[in-house]
N, C-alpha and C positions, 0 to 999 in steps of 0.2 A: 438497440445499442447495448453493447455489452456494460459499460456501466450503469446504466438502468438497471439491469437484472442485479446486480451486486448493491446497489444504492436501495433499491424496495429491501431487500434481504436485511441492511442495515436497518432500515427505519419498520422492518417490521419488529428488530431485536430491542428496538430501542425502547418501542411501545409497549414491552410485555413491562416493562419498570412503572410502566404509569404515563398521565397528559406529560408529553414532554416538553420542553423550554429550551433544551441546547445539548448535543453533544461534541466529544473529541474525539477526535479518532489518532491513530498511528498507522501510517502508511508507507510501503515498504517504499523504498528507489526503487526496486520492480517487482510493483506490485503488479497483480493482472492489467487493472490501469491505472494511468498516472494519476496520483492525489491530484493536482489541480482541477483535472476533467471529472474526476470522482466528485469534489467538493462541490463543484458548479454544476453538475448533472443533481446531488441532493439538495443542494440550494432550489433549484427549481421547481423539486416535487414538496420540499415544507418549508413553515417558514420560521424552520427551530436557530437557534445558533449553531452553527457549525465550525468547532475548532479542529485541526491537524496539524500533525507536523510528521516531517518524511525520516523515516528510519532508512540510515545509509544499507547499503548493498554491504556482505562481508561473504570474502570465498576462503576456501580454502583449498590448495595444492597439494599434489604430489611432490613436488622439489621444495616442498617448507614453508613457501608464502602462506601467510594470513594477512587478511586484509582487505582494502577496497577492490577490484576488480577493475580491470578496464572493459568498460560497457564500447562492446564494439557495433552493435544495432539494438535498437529499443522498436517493438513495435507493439499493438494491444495484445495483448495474452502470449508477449515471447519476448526474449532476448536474445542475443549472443554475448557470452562474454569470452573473455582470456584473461591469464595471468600475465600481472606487470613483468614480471618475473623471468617466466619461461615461453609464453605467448600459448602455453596448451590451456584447454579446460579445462577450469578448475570447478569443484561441486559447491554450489551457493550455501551457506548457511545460514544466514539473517540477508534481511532486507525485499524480502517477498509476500508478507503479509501483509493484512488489513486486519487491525485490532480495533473493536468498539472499545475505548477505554475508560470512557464515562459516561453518564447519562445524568440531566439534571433537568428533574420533574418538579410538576405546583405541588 
């Protein structure tokens, strides 16, 4: 499963801080996978607290738009979007990553 491989990747960064107790995360509206699946896929491998919350998607256009996007397919490691705007593609610029943002050790 592809969040697996992404979820060990986090909990191996999280371990370099020390015994861990809980981390947050920040996760993109599309990210490679969805936060939800992400959190319940590290949920199962530890039994740290795991906080997130979803960082919106923001594109931006050729004809002017910035903004959210209209998410026209989601699937694991893709999208499709368009512009509300003009209906072309637009280049993403936020809402794609997975940030570790904290880490909280004994």
């Amino acid at each position: 499963m592809h969040e697996t491989a992404i979820a060990e990747g986090i909990i191996v960064e999280a371990k370099k801080h020390g015994s861990v107790k809980a981390i947050s995360l920040e996760i993109g509206e599309l990210a490679h996978v969805p936060g939800a699946e992400l959190v319940e896929c590290l949920r199962r491998l530890v039994d740290w607290k795991v906080e997130w919350k979803e960082r919106p998607a923001v594109a931006s256009c050729g004809c002017g738009y910035q903004g959210a996007p209209v998410i026209v397919e989601r699937g694991h490691d893709f999208f499709l979007i368009e512009c509300p705007k003009c209906t072309q593609v637009p280049d993403l610029t936020d809402g794609d990553e997975i940030k570790l943002v904290d880490v909280t050790v004994d």
